[in-house]
ChimeraX commands (.cxc) that place a marker at each C-alpha (Angstrom):
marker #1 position -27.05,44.39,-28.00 radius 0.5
marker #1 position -27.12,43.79,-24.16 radius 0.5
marker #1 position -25.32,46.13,-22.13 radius 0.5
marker #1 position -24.25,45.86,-18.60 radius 0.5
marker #1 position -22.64,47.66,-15.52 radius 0.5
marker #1 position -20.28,45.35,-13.96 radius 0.5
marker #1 position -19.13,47.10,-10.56 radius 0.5
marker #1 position -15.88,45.77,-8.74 radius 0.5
marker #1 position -16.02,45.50,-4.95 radius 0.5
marker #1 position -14.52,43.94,-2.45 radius 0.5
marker #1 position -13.66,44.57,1.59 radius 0.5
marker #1 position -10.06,43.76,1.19 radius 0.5
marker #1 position -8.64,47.40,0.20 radius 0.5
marker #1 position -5.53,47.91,1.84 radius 0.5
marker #1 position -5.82,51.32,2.20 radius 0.5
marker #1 position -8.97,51.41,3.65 radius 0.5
marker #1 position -10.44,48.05,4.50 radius 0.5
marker #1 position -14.14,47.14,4.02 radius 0.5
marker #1 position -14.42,51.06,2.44 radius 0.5
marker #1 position -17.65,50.01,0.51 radius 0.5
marker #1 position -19.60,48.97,3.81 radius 0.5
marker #1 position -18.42,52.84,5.32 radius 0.5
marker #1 position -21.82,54.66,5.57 radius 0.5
marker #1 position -22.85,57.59,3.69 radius 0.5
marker #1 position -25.72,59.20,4.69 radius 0.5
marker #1 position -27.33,55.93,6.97 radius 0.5
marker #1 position -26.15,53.17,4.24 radius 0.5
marker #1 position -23.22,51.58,3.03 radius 0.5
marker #1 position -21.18,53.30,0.10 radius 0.5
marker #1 position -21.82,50.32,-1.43 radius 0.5
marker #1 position -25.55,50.73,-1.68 radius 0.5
marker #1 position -24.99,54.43,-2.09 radius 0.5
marker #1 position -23.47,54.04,-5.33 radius 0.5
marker #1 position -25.91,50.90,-6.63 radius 0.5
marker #1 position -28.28,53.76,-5.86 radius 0.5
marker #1 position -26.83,55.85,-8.08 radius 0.5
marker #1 position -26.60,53.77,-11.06 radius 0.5
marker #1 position -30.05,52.92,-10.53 radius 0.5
marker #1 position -31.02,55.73,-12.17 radius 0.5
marker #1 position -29.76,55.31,-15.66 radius 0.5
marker #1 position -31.77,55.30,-18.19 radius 0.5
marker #1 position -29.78,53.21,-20.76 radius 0.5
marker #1 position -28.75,50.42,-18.74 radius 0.5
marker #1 position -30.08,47.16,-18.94 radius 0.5
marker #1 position -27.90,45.08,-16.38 radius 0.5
marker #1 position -26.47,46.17,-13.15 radius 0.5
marker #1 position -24.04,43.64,-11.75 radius 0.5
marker #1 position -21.75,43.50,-8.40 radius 0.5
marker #1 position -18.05,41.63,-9.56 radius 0.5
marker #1 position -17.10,40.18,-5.62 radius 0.5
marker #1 position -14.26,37.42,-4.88 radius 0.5
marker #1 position -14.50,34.23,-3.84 radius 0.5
marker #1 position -13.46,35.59,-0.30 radius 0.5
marker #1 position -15.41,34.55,2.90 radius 0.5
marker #1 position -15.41,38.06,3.97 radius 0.5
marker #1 position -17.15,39.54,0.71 radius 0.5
marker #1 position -20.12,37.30,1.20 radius 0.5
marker #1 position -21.81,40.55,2.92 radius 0.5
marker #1 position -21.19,42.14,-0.79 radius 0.5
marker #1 position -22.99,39.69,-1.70 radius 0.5
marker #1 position -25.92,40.32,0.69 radius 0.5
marker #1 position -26.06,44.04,0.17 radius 0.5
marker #1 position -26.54,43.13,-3.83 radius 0.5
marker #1 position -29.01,40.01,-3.34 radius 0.5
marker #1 position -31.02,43.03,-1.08 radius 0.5
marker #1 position -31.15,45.65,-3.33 radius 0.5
marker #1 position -32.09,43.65,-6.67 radius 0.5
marker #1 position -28.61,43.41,-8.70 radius 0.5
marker #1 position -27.51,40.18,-10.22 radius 0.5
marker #1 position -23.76,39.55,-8.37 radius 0.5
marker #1 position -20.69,37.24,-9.49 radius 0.5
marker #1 position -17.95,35.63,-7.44 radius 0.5
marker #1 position -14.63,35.07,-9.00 radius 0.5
marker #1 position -11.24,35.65,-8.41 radius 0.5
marker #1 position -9.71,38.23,-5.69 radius 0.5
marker #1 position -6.42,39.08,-7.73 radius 0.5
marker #1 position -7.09,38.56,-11.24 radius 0.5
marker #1 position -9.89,41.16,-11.48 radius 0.5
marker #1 position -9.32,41.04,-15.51 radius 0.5
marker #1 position -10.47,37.22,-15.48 radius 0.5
marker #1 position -13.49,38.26,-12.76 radius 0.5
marker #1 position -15.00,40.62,-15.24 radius 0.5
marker #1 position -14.80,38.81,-18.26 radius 0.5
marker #1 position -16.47,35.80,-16.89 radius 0.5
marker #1 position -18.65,38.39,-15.11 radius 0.5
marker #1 position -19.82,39.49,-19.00 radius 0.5
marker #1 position -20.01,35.90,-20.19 radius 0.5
marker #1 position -22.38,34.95,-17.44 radius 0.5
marker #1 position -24.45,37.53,-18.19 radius 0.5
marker #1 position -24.38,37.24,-21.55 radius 0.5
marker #1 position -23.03,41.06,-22.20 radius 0.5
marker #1 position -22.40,43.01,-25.45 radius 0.5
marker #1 position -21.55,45.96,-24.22 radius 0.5
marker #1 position -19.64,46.95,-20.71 radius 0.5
marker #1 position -19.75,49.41,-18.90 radius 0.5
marker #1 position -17.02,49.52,-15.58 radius 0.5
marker #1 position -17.44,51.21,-12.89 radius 0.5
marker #1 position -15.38,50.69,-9.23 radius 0.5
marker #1 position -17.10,50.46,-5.74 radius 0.5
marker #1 position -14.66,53.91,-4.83 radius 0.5
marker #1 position -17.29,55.95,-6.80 radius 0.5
marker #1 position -20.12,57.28,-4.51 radius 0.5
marker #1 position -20.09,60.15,-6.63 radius 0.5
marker #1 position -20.93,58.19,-9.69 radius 0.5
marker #1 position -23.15,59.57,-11.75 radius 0.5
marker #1 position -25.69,58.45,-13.80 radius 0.5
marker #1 position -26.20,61.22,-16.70 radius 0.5
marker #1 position -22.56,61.02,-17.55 radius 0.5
marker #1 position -22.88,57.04,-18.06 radius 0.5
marker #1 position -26.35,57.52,-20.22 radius 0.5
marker #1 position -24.63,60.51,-22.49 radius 0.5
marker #1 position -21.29,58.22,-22.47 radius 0.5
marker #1 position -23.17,54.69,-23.46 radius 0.5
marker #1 position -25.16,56.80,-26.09 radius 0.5
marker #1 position -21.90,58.15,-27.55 radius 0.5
marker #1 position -20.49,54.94,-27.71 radius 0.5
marker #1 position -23.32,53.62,-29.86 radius 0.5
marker #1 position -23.92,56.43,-32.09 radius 0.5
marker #1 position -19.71,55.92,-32.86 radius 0.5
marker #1 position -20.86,52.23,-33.88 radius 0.5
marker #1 position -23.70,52.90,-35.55 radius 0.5
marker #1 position -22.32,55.64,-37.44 radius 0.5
marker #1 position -19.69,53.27,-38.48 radius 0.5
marker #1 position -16.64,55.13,-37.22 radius 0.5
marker #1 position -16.52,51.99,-34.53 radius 0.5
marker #1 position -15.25,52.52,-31.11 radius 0.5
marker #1 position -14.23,49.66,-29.14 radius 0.5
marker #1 position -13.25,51.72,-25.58 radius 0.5
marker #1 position -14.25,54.73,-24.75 radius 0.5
marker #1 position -13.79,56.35,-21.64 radius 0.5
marker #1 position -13.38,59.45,-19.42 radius 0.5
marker #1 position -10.04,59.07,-18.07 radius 0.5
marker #1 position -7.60,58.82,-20.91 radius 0.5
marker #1 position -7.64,62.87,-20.90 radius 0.5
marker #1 position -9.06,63.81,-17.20 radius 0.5
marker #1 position -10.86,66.41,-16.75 radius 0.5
marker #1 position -13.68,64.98,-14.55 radius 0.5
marker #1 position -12.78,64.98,-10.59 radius 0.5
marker #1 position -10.73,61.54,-10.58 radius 0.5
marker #1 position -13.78,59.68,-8.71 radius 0.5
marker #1 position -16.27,59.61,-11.66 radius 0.5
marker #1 position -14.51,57.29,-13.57 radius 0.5
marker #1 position -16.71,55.52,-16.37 radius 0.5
marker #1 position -14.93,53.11,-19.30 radius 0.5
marker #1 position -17.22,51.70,-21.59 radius 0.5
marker #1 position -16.03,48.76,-24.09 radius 0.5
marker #1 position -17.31,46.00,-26.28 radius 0.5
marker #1 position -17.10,42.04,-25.05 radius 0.5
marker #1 position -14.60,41.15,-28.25 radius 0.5
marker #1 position -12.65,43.66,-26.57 radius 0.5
marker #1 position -12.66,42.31,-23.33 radius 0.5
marker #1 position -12.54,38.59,-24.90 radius 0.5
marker #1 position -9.22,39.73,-26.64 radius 0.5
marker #1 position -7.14,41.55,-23.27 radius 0.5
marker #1 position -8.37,38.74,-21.34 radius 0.5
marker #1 position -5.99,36.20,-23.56 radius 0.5
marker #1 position -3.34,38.92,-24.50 radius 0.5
marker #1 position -2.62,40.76,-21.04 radius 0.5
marker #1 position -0.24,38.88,-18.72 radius 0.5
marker #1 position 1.21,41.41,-16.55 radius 0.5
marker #1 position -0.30,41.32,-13.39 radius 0.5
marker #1 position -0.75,44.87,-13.03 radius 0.5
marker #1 position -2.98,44.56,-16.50 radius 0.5
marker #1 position -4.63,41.85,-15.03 radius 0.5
marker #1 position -5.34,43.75,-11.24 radius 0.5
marker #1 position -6.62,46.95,-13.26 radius 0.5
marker #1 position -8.63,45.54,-16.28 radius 0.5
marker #1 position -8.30,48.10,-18.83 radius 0.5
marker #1 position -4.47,49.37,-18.67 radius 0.5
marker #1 position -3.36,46.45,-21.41 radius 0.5
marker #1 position -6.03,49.05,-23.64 radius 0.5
marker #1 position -4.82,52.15,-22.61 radius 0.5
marker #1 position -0.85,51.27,-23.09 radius 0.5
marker #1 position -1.65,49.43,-26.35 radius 0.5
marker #1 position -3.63,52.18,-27.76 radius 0.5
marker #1 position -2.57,51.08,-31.71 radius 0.5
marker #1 position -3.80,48.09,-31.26 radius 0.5
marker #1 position -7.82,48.82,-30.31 radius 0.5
marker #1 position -10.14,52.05,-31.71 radius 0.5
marker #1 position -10.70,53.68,-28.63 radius 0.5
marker #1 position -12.48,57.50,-27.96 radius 0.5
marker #1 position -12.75,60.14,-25.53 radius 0.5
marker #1 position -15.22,61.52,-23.38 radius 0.5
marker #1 position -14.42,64.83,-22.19 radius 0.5
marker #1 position -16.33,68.12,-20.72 radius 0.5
marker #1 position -15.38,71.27,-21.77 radius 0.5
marker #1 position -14.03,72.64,-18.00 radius 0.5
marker #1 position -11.48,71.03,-16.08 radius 0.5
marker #1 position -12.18,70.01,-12.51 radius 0.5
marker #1 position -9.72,67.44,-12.62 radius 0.5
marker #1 position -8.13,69.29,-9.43 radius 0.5
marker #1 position -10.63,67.67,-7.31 radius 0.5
marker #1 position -10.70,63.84,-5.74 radius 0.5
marker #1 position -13.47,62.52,-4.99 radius 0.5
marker #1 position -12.73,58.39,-4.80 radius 0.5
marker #1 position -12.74,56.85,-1.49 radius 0.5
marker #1 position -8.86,55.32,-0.57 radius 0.5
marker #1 position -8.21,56.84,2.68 radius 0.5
marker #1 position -9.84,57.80,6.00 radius 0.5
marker #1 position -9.48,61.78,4.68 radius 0.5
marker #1 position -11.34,60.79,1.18 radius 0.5
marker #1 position -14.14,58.98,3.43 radius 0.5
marker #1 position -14.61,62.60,5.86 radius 0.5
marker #1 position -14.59,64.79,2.76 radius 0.5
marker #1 position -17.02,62.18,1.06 radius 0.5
marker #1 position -19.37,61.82,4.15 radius 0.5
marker #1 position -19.33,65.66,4.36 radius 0.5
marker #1 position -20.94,66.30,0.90 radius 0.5
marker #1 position -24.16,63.54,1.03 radius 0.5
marker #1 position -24.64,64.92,4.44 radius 0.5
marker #1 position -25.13,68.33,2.78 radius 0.5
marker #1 position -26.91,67.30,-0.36 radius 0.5
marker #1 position -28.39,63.68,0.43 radius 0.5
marker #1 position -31.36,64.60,2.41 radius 0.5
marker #1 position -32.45,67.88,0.42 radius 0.5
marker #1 position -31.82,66.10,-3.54 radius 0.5
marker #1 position -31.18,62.20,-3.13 radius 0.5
marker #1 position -30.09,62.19,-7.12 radius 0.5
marker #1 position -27.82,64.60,-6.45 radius 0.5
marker #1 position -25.84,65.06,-9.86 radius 0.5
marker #1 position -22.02,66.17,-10.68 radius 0.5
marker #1 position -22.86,69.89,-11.11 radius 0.5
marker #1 position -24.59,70.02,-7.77 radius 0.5
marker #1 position -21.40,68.66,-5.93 radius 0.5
marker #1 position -19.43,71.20,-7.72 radius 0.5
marker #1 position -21.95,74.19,-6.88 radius 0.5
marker #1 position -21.74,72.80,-2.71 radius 0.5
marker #1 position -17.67,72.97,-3.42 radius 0.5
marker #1 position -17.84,76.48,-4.48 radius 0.5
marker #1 position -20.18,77.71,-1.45 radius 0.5
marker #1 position -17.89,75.06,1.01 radius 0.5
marker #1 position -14.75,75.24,-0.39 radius 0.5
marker #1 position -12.93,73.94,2.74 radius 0.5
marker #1 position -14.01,70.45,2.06 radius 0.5
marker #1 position -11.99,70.00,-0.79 radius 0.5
marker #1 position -9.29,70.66,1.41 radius 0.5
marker #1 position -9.80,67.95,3.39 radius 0.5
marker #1 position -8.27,64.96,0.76 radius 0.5
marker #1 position -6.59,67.62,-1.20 radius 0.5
marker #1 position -2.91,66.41,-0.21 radius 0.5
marker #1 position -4.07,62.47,-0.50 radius 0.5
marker #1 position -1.95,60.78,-3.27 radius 0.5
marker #1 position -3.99,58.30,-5.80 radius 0.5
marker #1 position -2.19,54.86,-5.36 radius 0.5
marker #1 position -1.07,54.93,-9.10 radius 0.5
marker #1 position 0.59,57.86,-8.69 radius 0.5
marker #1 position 2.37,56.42,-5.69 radius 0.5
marker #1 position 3.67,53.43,-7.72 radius 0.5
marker #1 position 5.14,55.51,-10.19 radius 0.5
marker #1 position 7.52,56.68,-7.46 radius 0.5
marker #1 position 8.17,53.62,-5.58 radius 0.5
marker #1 position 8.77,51.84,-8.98 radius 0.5
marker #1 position 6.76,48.51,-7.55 radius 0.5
marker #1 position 3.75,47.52,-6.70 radius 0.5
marker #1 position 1.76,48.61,-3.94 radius 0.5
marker link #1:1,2 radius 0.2
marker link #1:2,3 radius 0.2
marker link #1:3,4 radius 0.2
marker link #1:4,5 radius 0.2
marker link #1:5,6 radius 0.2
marker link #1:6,7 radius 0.2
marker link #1:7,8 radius 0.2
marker link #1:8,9 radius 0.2
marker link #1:9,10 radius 0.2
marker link #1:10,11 radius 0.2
marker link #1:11,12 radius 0.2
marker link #1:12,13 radius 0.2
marker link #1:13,14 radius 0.2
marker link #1:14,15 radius 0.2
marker link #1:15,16 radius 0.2
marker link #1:16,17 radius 0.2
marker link #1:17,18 radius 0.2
marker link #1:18,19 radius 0.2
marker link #1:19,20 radius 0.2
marker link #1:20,21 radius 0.2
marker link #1:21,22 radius 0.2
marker link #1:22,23 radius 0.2
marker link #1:23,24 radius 0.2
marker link #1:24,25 radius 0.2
marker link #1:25,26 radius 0.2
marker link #1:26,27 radius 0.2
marker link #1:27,28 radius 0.2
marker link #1:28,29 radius 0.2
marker link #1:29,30 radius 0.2
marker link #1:30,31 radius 0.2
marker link #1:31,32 radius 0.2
marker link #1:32,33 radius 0.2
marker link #1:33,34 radius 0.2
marker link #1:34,35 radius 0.2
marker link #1:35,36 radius 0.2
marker link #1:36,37 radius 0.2
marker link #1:37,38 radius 0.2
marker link #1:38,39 radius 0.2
marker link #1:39,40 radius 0.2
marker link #1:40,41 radius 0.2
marker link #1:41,42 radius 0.2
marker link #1:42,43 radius 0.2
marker link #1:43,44 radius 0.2
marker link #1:44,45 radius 0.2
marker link #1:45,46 radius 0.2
marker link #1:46,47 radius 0.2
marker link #1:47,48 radius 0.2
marker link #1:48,49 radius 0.2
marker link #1:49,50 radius 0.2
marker link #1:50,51 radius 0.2
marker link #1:51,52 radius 0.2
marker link #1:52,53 radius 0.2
marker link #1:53,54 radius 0.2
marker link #1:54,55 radius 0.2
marker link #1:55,56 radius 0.2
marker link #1:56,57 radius 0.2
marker link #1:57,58 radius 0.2
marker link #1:58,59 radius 0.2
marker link #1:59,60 radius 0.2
marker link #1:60,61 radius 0.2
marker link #1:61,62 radius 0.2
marker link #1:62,63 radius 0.2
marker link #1:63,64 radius 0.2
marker link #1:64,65 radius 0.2
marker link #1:65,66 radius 0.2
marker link #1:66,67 radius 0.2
marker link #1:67,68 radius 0.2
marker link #1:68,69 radius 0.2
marker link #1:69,70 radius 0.2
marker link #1:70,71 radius 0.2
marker link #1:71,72 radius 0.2
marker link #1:72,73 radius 0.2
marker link #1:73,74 radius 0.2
marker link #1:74,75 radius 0.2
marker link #1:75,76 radius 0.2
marker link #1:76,77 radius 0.2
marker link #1:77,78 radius 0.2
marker link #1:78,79 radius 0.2
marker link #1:79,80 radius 0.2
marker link #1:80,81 radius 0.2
marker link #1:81,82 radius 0.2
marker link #1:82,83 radius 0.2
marker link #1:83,84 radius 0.2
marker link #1:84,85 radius 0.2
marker link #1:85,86 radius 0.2
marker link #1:86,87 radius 0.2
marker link #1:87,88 radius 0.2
marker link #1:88,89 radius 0.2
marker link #1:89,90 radius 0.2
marker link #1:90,91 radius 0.2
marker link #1:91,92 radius 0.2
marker link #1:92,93 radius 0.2
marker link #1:93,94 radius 0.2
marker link #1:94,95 radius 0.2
marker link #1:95,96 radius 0.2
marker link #1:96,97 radius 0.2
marker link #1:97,98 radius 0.2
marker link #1:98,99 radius 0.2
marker link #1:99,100 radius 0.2
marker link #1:100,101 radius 0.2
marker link #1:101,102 radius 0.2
marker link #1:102,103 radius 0.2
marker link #1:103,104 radius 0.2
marker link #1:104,105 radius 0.2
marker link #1:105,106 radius 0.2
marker link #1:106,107 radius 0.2
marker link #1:107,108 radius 0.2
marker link #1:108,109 radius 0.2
marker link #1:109,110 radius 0.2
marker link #1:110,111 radius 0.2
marker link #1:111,112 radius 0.2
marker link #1:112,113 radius 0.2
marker link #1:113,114 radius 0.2
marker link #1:114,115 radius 0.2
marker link #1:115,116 radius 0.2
marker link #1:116,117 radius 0.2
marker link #1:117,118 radius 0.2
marker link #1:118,119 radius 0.2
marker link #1:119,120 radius 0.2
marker link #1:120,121 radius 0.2
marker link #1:121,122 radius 0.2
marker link #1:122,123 radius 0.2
marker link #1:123,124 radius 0.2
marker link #1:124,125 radius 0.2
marker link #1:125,126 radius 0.2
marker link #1:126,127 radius 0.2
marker link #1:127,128 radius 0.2
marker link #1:128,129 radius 0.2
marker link #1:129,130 radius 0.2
marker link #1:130,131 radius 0.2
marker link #1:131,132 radius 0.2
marker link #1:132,133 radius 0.2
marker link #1:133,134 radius 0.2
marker link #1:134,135 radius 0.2
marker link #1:135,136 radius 0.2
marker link #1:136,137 radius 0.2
marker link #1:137,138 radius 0.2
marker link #1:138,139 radius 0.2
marker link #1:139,140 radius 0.2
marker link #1:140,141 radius 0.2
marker link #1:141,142 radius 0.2
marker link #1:142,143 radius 0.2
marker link #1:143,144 radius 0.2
marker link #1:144,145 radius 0.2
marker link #1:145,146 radius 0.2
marker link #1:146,147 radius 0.2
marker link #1:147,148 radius 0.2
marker link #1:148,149 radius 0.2
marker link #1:149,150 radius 0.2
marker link #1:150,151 radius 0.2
marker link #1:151,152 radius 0.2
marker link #1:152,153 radius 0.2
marker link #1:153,154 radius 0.2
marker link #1:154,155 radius 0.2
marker link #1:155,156 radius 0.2
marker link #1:156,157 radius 0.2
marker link #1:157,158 radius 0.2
marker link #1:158,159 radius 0.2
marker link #1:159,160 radius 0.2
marker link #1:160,161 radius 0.2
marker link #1:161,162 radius 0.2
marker link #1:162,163 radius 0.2
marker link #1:163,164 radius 0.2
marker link #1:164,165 radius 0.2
marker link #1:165,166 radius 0.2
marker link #1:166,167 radius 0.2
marker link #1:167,168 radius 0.2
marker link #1:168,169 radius 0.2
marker link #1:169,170 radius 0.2
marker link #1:170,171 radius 0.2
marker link #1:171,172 radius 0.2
marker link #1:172,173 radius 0.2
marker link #1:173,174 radius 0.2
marker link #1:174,175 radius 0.2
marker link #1:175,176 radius 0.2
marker link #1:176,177 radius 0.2
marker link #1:177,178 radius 0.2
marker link #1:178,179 radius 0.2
marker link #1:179,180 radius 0.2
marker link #1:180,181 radius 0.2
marker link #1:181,182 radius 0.2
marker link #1:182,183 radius 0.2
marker link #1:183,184 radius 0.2
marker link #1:184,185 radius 0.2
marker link #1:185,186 radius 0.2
marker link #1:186,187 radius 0.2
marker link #1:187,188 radius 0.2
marker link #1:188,189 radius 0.2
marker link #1:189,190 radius 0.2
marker link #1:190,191 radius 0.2
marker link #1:191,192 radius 0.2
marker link #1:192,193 radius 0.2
marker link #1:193,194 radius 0.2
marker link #1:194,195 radius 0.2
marker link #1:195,196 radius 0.2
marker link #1:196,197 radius 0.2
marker link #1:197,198 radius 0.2
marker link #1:198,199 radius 0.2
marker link #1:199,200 radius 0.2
marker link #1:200,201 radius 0.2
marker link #1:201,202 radius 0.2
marker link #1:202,203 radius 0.2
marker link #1:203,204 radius 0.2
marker link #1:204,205 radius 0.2
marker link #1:205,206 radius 0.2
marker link #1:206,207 radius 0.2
marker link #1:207,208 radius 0.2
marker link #1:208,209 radius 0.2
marker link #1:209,210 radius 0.2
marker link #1:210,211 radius 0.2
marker link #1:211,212 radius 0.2
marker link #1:212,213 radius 0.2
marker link #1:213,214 radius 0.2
marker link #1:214,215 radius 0.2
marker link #1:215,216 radius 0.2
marker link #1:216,217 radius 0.2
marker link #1:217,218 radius 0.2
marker link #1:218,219 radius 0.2
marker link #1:219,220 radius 0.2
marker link #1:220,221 radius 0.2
marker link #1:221,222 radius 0.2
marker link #1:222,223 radius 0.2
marker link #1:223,224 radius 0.2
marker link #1:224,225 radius 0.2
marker link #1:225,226 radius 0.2
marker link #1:226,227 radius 0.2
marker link #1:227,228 radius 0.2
marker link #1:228,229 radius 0.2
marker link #1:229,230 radius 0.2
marker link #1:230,231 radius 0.2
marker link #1:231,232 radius 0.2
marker link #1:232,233 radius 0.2
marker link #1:233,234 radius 0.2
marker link #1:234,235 radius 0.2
marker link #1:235,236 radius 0.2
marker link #1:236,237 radius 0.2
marker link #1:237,238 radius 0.2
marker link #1:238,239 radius 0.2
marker link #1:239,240 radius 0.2
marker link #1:240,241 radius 0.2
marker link #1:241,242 radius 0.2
marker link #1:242,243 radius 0.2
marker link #1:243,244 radius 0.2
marker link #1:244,245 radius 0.2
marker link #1:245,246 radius 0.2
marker link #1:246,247 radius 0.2
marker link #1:247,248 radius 0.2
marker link #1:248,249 radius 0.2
marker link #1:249,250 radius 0.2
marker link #1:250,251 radius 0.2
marker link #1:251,252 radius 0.2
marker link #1:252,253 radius 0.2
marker link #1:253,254 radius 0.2
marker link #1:254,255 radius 0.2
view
């Protein structure tokens, strides 16, 4: 069974344009977070999902430079992107992750991928599992882990474009319909953001690797948390930033 990560990227974020070439700590997030996932320990694929788009050829680049295989594909249907992503690459399993994680971390995708396999080879079968359906991670280390068949079977079902922009929602508002699990930690630090959306998520972000970067490079989850609690006026600094789904759930349309 070949697993991969497939990471979506792009420069055209429309609340922060070209986000994932913003430096942290002397290099692009980009790189920052390819860093990260570099040290997994379960993975055996790491690739970079970019458009078609002239302007994410330098997404390209930063992948081709640090070692990761890349695919180019469409810029709206992100559902369709990843799926032939997988099928290139011959995957089994998925793992997705988003270029707004430069947080992610790599222990909490190695305990999560063994979960998932121990469900399957224990024969309770899990087909998504993930650590957002009940947060209680900072919304920022997002990790959803699911089998090909799945993705095979949302990528002919799901036609609402929202389903197909975000990938996974056809799973999580169809929940009878696949065996999905949980990953959850026992304390809730779900009061914290740490994705990069807006120019106050990139200060607070840049703020923590230039405190921990240089002294512990693999800086993990808990070490963030223990900077928070001896800085805690830089979680202050996004604290009052809105997450973009929660702002179409006002406006009622699509953002």
């Amino acid at each position: 069974m070949k697993n991969g990560i497939i990471i979506q990227a792009r420069m055209g974020s429309q609340r922060l344009p070209g986000k994932v070439m913003k430096p942290l700590a002397g290099e692009p997030a980009l790189y920052r977070i390819l860093e990260r996932l570099s040290n997994c320990k379960t993975i055996d694929e790491i690739i970079v999902a970019t458009t078609n788009n002239p302007e994410d050829s330098q997404i390209v680049s930063l992948a081709k430079d640090f070692g990761v295989k890349f695919y180019r594909g469409s810029n709206e249907d992100v559902l369709l992107r990843f799926y032939q992503s997988a099928t290139e690459f011959s995957l089994d399993v998925i793992i997705r992750i988003t270029a707004d994680c430069p947080f992610i971390d790599s222990e909490i995708i190695d305990r999560m991928l063994i979960k998932f396999n121990k469900l399957n080879t224990n024969r309770k079968h899990c087909e998504y599992l993930s650590n957002i359906a009940r947060r209680k991670f900072p919304r920022g280390l997002d990790v959803e882990i699911f089998s090909y068949s799945v993705l095979e079977k949302i990528n002919k079902m799901a036609k609402n474009p929202y389903d197909r922009e975000h990938v996974t929602t056809y799973i999580r508002n169809n929940p009878k319909e696949f065996k999905t699990a949980r990953y959850t930690p026992l304390v809730d630090n779900s009061k914290y953001r740490w994705t990069l959306d807006e120019k106050d998520d990139y200060e607070f972000i840049s703020r923590v690797y230039e405190g921990l970067y240089y002294q512990n490079p693999k800086f993990r989850y808990k070490d963030i948390l223990k900077y928070l609690n001896q800085n805690p006026e830089l979680a202050l600094i996004n604290s009052d930033v809105k997450q973009k789904s929660e702002i179409k759930k006002v406006c009622k349309g699509r953002v």
